[in-house]
C-alpha positions in Angstrom: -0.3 4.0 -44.6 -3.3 2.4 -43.0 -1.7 0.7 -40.0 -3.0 -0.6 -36.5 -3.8 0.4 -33.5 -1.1 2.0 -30.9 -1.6 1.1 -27.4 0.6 2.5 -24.7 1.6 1.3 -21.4 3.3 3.8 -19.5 3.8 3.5 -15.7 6.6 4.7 -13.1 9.4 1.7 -13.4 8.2 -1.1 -10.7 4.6 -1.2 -11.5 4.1 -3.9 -13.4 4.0 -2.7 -16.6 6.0 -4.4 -18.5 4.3 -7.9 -17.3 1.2 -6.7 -18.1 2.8 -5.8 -22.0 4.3 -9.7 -21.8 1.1 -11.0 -20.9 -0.9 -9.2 -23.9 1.6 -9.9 -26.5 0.7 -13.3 -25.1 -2.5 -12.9 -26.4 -2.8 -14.2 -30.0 -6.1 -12.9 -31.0 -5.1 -9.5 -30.0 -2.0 -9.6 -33.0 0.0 -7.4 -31.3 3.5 -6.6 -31.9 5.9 -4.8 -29.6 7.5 -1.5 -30.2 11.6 -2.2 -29.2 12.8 1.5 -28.4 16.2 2.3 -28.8 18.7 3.9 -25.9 22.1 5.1 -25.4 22.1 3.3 -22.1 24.7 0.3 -22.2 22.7 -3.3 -22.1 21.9 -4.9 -18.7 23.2 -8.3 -17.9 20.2 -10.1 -19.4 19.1 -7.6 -22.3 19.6 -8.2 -25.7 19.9 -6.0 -28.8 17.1 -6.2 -31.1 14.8 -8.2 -28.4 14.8 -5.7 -24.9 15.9 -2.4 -27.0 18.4 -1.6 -29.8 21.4 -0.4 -28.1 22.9 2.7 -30.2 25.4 5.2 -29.1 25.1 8.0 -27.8 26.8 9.8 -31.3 24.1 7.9 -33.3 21.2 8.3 -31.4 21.7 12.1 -31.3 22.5 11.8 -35.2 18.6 10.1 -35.4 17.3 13.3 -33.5 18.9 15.3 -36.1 17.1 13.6 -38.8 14.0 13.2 -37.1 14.1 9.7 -37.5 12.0 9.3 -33.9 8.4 8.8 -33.3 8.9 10.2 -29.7 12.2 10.5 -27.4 13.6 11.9 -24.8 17.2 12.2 -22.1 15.6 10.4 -19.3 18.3 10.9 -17.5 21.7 12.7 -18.4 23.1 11.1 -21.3 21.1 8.3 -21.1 18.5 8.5 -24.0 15.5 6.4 -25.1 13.4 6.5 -28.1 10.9 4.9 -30.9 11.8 4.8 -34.0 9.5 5.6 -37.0 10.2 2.9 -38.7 9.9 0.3 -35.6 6.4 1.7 -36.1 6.3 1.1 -39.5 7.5 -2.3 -39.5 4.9 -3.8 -37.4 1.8 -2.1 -39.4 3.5 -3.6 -42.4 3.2 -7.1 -40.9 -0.7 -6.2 -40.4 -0.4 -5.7 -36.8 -1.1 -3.6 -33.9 1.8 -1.7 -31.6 2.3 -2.3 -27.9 4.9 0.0 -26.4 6.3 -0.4 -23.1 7.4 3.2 -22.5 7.9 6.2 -19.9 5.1 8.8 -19.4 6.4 11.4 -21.4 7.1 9.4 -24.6 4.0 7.7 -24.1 1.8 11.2 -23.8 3.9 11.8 -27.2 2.3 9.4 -29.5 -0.8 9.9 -27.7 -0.7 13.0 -29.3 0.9 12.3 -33.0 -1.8 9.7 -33.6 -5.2 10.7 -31.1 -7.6 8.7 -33.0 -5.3 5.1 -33.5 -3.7 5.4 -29.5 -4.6 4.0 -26.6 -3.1 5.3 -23.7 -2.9 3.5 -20.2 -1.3 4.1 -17.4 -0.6 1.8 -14.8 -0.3 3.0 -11.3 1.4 1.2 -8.4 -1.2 0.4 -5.0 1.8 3.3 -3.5 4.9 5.3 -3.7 6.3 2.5 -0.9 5.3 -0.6 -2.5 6.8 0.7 -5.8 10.0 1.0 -3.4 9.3 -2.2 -2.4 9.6 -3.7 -5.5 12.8 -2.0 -6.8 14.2 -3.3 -3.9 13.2 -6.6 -4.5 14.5 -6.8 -8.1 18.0 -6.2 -7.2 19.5 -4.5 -10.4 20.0 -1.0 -9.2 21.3 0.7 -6.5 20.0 2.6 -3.5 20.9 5.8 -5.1 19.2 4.7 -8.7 16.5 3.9 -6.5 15.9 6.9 -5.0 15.9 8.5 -8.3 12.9 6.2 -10.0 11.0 7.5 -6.9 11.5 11.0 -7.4 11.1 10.4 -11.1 7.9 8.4 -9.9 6.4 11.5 -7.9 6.3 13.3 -11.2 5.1 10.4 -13.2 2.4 9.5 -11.6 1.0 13.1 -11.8 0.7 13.1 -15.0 -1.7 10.0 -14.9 -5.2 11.8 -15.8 -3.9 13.0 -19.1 -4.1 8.7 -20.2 -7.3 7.4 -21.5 -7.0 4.5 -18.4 -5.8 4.2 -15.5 -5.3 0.7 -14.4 -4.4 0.4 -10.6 -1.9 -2.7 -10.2 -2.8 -4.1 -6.5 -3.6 -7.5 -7.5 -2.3 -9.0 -10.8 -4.8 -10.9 -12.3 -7.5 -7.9 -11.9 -4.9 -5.5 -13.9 -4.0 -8.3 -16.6 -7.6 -9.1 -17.0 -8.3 -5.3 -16.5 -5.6 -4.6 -19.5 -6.8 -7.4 -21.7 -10.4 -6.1 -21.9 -9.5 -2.6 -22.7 -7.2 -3.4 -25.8 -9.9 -5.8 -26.8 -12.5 -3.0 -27.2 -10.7 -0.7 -28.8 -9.2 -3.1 -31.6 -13.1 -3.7 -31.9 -14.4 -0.1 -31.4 -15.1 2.1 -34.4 -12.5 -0.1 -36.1 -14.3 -2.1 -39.2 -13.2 -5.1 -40.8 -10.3 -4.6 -43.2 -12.2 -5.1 -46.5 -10.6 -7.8 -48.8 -8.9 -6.2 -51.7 
């Protein structure tokens, strides 16, 4: 199959990444379509199944490993699983779209590397390790211990930064948005011809 492009956003949680992904997907001329991932995690107060993520258990999404139902996954914490599917993939493309993901580092470095030539890979990096603290603070959802472990994780994270194509440092919104905007737009553009009518 054909498909679109793939463009990954991957960032240490608190960056701004995923307001960067809502504010694309915003973006009708750039037909996007975003990639849900599943998890084994239980749902968050405001999440929903089939919008946020698809919320499997633990049983089944070990069963998907098995069959290697998965585009990329991974235990990002004990237990606590997240993955794409191949077929999440596969149902945008079929629409005659392009794939945002919203994803950690390591899954995002994944299909980086399964599809080279269709993937754009950006990371977005926080202005610091305390600002990022800052605003997991802020957001109230976790607590301090939680916390504490997204800024380890983040140490780790942001190290692996240079292996993205971009690196798009979030210190003042609008720059990163339009920043992000313009970088999607030229690869959907770049080396990518017109779909010739059939």
């Amino acid at each position: 199959m054909k498909g679109g492009k793939l463009f990954v956003f991957s960032a240490p949680s608190g960056s701004g990444k995923t307001t960067i992904v809502q504010y694309l997907l915003a973006q009708e001329e750039l037909n996007l379509d975003f990639s849900i991932s599943c998890t084994s995690r239980e749902p968050r107060a405001h999440e929903k199944h089939g919008k946020d993520y698809y919320f499997i258990s633990l049983k089944d999404f070990k069963q998907h490993i098995k069959n290697g139902d998965f585009l990329e996954w991974e235990e990002v914490y004990r237990d606590n699983f997240y993955g794409t599917l191949n077929t999440e993939v596969e149902r945008i493309w079929a629409e005659g779209k392009n794939v945002i993901f919203d994803i950690d580092v390591v899954g995002g470095l994944r299909i980086k590397k399964k599809y080279p030539e269709k993937t754009l890979a950006v990371f977005v990096k926080p202005p610091s390790v305390d600002e990022l603290k800052r605003r997991l603070k802020k957001r109230k959802t976790e607590s301090d211990e939680r916390i504490n472990m997204r800024i380890a994780k983040a140490s780790v994270e942001l190290a692996t930064a240079p292996q993205f194509d971009h690196i798009i440092k979030n210190k003042d919104l609008d720059t990163a948005l339009n920043e992000a905007k313009e970088l999607v737009t030229d690869f959907i553009h770049h080396g990518h011809p017109e779909e010739e009518e059939e």
